[in-house]
Backbone bond lengths (Angstrom), bond angles and torsions (degrees), N, CA, C in turn:
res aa  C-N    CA-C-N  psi(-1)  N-CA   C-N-CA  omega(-1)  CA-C   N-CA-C  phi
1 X - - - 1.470 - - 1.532 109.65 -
2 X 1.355 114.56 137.55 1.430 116.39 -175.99 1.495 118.12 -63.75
3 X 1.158 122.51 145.75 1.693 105.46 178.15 1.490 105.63 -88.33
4 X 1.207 116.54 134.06 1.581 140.58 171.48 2.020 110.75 -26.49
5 X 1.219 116.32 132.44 1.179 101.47 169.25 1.333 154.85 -63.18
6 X 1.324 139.14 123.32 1.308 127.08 -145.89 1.416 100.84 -94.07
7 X 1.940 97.30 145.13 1.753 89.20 -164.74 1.717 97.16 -83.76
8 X 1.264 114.28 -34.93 1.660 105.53 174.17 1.185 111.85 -97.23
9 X 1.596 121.56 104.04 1.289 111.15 -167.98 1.495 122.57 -85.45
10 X 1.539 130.47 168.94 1.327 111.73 167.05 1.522 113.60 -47.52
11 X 1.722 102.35 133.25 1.484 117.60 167.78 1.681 117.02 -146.06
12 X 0.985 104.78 -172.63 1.788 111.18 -171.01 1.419 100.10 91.35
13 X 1.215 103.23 -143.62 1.834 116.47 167.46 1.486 100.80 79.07
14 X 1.580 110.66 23.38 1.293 106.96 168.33 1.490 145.03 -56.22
15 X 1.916 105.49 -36.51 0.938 117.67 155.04 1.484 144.08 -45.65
16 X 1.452 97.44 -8.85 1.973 117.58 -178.04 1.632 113.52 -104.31
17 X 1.357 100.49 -7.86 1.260 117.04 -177.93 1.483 111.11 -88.32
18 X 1.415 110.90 112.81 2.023 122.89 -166.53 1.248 93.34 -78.81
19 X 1.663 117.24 -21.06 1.950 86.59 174.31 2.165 106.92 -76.13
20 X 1.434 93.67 -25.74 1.844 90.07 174.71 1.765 104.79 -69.32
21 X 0.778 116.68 -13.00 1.747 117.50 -170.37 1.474 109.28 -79.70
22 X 1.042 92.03 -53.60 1.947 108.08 173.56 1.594 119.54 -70.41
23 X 1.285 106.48 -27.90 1.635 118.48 168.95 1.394 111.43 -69.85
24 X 1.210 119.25 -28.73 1.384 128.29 -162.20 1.815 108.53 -88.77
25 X 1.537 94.41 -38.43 1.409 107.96 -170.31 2.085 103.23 -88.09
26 X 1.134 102.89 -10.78 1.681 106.80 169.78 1.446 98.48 -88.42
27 X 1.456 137.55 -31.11 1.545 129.63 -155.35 1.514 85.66 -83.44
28 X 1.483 124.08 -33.13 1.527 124.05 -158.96 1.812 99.11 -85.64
29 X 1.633 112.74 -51.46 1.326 115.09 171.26 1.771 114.15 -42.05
30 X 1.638 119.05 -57.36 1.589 118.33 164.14 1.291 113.49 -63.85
31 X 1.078 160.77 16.72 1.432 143.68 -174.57 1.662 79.37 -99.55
32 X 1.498 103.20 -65.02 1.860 116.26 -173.38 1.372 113.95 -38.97
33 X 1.538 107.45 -49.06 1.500 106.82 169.85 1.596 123.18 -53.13
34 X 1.224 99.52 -65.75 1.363 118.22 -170.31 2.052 90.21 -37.99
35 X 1.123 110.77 -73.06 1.277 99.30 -164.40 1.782 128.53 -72.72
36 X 1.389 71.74 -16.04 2.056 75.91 149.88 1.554 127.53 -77.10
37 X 1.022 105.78 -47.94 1.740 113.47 -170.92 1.410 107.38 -117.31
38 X 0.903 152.01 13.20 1.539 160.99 -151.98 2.035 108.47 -133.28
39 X 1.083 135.62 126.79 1.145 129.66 -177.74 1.536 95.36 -84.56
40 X 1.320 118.88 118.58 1.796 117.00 -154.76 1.727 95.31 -93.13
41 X 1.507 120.75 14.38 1.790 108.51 165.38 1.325 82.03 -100.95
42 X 1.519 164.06 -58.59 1.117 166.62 -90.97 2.223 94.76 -106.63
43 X 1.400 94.52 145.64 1.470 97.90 -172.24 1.406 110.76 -74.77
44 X 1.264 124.64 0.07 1.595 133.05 -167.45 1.523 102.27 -84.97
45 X 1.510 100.51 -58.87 1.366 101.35 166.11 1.570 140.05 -38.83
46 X 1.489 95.86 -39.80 1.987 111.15 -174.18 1.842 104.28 -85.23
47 X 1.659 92.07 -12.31 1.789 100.64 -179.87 1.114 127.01 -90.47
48 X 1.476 109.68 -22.67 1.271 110.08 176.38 1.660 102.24 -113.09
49 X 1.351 135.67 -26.48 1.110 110.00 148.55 1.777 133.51 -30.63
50 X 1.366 92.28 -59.69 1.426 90.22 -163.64 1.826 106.04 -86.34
51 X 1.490 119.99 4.14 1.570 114.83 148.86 1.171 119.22 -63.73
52 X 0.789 132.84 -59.60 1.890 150.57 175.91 1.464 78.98 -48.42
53 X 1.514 160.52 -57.11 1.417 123.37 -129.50 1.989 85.22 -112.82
54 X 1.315 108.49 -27.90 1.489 105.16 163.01 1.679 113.08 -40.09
55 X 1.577 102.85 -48.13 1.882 85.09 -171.25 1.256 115.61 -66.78
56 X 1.236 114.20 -30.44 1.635 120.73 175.27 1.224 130.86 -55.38
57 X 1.464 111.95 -49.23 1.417 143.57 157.20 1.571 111.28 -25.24
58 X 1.551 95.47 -73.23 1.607 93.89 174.55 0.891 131.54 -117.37
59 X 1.226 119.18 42.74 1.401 128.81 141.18 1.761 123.80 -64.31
60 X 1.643 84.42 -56.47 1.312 94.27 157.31 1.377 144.74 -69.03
61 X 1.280 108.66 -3.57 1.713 119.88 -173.25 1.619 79.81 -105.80
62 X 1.165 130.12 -46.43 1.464 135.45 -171.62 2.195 116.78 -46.79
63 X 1.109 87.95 -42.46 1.365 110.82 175.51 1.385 108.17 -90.86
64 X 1.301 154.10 -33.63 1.174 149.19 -163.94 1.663 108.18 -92.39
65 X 1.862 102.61 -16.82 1.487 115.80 -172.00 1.584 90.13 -93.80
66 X 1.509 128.49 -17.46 1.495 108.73 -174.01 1.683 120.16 -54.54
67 X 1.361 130.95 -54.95 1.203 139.58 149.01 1.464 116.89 26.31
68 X 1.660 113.89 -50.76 1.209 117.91 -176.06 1.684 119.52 -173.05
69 X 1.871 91.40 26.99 1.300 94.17 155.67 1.430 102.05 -179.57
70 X 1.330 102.91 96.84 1.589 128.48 -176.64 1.853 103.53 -56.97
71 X 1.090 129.92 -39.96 1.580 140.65 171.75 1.957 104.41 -61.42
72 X 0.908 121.49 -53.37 1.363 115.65 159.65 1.374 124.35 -60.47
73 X 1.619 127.03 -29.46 1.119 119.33 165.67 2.026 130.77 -73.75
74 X 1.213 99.22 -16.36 1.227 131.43 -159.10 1.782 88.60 -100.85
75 X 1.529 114.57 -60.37 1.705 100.57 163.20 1.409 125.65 -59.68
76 X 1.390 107.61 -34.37 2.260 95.34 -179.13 1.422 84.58 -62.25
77 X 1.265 118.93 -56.01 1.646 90.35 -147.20 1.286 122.14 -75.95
78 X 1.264 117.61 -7.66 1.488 104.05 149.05 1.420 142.92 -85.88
79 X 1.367 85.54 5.28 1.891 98.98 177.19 1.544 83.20 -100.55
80 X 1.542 166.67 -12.52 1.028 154.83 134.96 1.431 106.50 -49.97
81 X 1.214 126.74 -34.21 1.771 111.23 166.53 1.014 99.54 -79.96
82 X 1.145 161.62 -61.56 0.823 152.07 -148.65 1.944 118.13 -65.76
83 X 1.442 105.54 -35.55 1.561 116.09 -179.27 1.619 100.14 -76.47
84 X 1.732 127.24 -34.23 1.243 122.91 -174.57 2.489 107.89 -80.13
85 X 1.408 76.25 -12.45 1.822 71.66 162.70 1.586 133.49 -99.44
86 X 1.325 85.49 -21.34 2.212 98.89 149.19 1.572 108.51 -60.41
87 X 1.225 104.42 -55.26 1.448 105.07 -167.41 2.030 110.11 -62.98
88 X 1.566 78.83 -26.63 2.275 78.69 -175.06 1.743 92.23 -74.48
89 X 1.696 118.99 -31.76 1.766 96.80 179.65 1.120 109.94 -68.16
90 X 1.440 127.98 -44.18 1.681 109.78 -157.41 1.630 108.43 -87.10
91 X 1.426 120.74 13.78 1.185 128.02 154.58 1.747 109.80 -84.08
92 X 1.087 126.66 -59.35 1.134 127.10 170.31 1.900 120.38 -58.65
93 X 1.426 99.65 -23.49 1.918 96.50 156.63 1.386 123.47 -81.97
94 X 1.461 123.12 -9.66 0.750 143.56 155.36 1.877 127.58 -37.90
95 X 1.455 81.83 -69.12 1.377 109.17 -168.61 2.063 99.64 -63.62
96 X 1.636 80.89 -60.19 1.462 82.40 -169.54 1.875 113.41 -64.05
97 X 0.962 109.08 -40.58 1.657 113.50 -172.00 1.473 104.46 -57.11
98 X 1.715 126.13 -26.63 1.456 134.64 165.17 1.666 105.19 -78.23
99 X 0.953 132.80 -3.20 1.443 126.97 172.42 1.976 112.22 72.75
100 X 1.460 105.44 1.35 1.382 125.93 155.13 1.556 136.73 -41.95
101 X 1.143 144.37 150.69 1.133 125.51 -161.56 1.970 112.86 -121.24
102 X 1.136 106.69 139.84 1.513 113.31 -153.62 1.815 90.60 -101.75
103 X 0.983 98.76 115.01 1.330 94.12 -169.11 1.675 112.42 -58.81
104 X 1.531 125.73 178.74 1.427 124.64 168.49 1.892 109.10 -88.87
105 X 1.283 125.00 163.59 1.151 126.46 167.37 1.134 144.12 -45.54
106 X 1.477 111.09 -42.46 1.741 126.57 134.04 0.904 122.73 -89.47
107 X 1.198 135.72 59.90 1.578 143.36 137.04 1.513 105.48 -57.67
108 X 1.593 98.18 135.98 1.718 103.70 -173.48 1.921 117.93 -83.15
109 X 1.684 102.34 21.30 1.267 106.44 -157.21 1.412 87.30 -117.73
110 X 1.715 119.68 -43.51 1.183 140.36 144.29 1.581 112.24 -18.11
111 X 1.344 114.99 -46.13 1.639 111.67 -151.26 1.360 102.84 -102.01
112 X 1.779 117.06 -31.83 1.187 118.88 177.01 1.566 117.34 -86.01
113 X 1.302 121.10 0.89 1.435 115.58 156.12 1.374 93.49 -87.86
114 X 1.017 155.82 -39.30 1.691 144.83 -165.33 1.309 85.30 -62.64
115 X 1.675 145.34 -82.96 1.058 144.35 -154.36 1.225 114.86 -46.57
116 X 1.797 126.96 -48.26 1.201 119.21 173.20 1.661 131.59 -63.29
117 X 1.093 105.64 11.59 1.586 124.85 173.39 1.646 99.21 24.14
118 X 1.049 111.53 42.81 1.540 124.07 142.01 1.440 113.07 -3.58
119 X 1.654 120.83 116.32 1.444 113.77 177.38 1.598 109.76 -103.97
120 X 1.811 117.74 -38.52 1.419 137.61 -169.06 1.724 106.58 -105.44
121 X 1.259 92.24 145.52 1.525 98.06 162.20 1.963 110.45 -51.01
122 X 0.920 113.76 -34.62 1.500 108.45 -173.05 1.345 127.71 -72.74
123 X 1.684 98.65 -31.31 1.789 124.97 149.22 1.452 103.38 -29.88
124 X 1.917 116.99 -73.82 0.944 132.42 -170.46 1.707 108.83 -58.25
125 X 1.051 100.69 -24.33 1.583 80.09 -170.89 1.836 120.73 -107.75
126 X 2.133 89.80 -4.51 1.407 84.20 164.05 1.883 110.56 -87.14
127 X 1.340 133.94 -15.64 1.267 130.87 171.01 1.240 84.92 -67.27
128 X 1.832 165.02 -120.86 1.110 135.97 -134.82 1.711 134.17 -37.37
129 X 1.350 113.03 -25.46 1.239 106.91 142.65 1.440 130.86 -54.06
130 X 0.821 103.91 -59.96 1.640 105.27 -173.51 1.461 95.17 -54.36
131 X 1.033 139.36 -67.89 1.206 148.34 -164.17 1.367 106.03 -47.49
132 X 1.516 133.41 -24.61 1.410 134.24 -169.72 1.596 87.57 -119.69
133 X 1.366 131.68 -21.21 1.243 99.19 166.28 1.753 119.54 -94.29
134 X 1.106 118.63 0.11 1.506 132.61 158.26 1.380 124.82 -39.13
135 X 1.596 111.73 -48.71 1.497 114.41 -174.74 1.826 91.24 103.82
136 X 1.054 131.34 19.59 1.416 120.68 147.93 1.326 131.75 -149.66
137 X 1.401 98.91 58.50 1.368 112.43 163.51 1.184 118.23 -115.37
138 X 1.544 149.77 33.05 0.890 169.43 155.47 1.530 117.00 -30.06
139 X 0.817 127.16 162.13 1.575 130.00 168.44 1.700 103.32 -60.11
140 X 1.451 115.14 -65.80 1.077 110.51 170.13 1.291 143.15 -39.32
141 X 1.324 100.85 -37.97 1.889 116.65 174.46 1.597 92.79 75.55
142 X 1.286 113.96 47.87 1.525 133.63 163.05 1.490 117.47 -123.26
143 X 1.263 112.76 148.28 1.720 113.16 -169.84 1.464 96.09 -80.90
144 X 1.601 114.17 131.10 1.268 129.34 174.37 1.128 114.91 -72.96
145 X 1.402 106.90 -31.15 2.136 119.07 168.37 1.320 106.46 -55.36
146 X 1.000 138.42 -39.39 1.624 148.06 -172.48 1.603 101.66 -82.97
147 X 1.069 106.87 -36.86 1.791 100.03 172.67 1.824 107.78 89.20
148 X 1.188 104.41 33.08 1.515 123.69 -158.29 1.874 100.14 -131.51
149 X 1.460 98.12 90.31 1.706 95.40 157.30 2.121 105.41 80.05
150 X 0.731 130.56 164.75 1.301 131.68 -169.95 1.720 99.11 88.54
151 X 1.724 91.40 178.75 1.217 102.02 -163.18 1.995 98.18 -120.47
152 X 1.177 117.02 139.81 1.638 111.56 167.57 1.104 114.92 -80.92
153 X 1.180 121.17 144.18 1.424 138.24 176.35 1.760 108.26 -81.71
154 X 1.607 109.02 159.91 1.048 91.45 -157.80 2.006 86.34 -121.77
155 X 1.097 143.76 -161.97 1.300 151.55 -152.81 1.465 105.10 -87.79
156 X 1.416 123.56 137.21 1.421 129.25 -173.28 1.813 114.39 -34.66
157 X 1.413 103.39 105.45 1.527 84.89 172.28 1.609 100.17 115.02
158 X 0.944 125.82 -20.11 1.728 131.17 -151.30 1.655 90.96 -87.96
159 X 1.183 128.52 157.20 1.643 143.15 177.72 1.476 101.06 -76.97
160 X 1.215 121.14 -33.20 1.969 104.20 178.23 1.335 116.80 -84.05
161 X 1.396 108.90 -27.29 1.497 117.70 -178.77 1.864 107.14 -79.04
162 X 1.407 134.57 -4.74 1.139 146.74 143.03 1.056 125.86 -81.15
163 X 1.300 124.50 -7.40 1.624 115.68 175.74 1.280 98.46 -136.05
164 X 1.632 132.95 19.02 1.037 135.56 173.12 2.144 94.39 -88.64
165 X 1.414 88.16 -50.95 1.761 105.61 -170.24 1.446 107.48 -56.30
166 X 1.497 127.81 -47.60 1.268 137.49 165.33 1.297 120.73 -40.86
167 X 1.641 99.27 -56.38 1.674 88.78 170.68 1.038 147.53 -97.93
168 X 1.850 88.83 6.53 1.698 97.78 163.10 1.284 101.99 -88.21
169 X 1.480 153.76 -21.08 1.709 128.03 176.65 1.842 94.26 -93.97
170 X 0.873 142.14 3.84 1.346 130.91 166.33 1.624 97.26 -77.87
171 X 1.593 119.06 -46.53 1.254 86.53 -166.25 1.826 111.32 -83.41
172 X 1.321 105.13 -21.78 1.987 107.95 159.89 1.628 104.62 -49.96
173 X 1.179 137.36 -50.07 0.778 138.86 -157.93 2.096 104.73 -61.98
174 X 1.694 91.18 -54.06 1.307 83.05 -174.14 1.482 110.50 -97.91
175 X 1.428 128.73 5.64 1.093 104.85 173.56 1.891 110.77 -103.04
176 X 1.451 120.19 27.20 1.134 146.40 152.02 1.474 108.02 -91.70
177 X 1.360 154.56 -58.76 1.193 136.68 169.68 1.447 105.48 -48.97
178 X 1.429 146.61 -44.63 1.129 157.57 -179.53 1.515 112.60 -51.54
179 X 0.943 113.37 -33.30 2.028 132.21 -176.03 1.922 85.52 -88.59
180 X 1.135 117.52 -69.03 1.637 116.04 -172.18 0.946 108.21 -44.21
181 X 1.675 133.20 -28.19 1.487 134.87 -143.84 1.401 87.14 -103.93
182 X 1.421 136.21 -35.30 1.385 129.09 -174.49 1.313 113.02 -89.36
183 X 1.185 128.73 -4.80 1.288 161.76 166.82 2.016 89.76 -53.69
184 X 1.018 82.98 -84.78 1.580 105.07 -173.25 1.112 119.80 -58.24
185 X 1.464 128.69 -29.33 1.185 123.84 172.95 1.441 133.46 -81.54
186 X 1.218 107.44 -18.08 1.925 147.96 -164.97 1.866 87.34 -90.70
187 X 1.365 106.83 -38.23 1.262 105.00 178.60 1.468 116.87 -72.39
188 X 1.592 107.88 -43.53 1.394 113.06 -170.70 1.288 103.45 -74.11
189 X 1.609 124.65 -38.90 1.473 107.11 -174.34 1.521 127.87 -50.48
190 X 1.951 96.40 -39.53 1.342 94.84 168.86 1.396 123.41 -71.26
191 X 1.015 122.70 -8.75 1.415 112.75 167.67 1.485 124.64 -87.41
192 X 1.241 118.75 -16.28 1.731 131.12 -173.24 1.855 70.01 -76.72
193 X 1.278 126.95 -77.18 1.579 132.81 -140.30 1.388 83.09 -50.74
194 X 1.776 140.77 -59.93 1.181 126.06 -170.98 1.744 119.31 -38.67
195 X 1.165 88.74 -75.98 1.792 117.54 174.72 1.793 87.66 -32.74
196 X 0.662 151.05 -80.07 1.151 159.67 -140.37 1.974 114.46 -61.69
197 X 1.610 87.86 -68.39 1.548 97.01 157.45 1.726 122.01 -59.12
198 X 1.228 113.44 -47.74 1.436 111.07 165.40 1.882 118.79 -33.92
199 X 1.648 89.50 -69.43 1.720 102.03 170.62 2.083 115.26 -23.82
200 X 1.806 94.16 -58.42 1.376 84.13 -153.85 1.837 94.81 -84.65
201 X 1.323 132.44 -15.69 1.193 120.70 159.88 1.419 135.06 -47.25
202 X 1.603 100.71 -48.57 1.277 112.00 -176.54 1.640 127.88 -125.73
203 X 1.147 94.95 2.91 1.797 107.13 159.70 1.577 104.63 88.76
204 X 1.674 114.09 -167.55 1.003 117.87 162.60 1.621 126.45 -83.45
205 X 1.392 104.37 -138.75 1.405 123.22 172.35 1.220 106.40 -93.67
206 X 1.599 134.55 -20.08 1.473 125.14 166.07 1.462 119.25 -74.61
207 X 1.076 97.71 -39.92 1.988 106.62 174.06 1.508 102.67 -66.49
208 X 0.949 120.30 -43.46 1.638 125.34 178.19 1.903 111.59 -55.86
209 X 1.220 99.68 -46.39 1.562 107.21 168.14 1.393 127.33 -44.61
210 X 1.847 93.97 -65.83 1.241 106.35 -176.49 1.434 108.66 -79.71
211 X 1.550 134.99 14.31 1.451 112.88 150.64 1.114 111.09 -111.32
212 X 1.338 124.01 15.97 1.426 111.90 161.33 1.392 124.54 -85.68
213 X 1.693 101.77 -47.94 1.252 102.71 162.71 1.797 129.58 -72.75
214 X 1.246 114.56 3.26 1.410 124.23 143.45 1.251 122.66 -67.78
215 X 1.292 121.56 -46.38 1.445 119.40 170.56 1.423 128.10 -61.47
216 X 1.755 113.91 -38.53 1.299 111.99 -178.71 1.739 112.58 -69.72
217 X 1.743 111.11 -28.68 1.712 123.31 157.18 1.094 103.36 4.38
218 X 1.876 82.25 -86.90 1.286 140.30 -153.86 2.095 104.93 -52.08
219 X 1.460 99.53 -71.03 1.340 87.70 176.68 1.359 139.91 -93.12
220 X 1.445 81.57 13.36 2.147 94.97 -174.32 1.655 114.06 -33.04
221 X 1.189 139.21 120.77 1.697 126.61 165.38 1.288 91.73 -59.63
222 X 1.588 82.20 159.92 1.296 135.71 178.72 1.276 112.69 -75.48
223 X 1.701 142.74 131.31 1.446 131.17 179.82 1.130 106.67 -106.68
């Protein structure tokens, strides 16, 4: 026999949730940024920090509110998509306002951080190594082994060969938070579309009420 429906059902379990995993690991990837490349009195900094920690935020407030109100869970998390697509512009104003290059969608630098399913910021920041010690991290986002696009460095110590290096891992830097961020969002959509269809199948927390207490009516014993 089926067991009866529970009026507060299991909820939370946010932490198991890979769109909260990936939110978590972009808030940690921008914090690093921000205070690397970011002038940290400047409002850009406190904005895109605290976008990145918005998606996290409510995701988790989003899920902990399911319990007994599926419409609140279904709003954080789209106000968590919504805070991680601020955070993909001022990465991409970023890029462009430095004259840096935003990589394309299949970019193969793009695909091999997706593959390494990266858990820590340090994950993230040894694939930007590799990636700048590879020969294609260039300004161009062309292989330097091929002799195609990038910039030369100039003699130990020299001013171009320091701001050549800077702005080639600034732009690894951010066009790797940028790959995480679509990561995360591709995740959330499918989950708003779940949450969503769930909603109109099975209602809220008032419909949930009234069939429980229909059911107990229904099967109360007899004295």
């Amino acid at each position: 026999m089926a067991e009866p429906e529970k009026l507060i059902p299991v909820h939370g379990g946010y932490r198991r949730l890979k769109s909260f995993q990936v939110a978590q690991l972009v808030y940690d990837v921008t914090a690093r940024f921000c205070d690397r490349y970011i002038e940290k009195r400047s409002r850009t900094h406190d904005q895109m920090v605290q976008a990145a920690r918005s998606g996290v935020q409510n995701i988790a407030e989003g899920s902990q509110a399911s319990g007994t109100s599926k419409k609140t869970e279904l709003k954080l998390t789209n106000v968590a998509r919504a805070s991680l697509e601020e955070l993909r512009l001022d990465y991409e104003d970023f890029l462009r306002q430095r004259e840096l290059t935003q990589w394309g969608r299949n970019d193969s630098r793009r695909e091999e951080l997706v593959a390494r399913r990266p858990a820590t910021a340090d994950d993230v920041a040894q694939w930007a190594r590799d990636v700048r010690g590879s020969g294609w991290g260039g300004q161009s986002g062309r292989c330097g082994r091929c002799g195609q696009g990038g910039q030369k460095e100039g003699g130990p110590g020299s001013t171009q060969s320091t701001q050549s290096t800077q702005s080639t891992y600034a732009e690894i830097a951010a066009n790797g938070a940028l790959t995480l961020i679509s990561v995360a969002c591709a995740l959330l959509d499918r989950q708003i579309s779940s949450l969503g269809k769930a909603f109109v199948a099975e209602g809220g927390f008032t419909e949930r009420l009234y069939r429980v207490r229909s059911g107990r009516r229904v099967f109360r014993p007899q004295s």
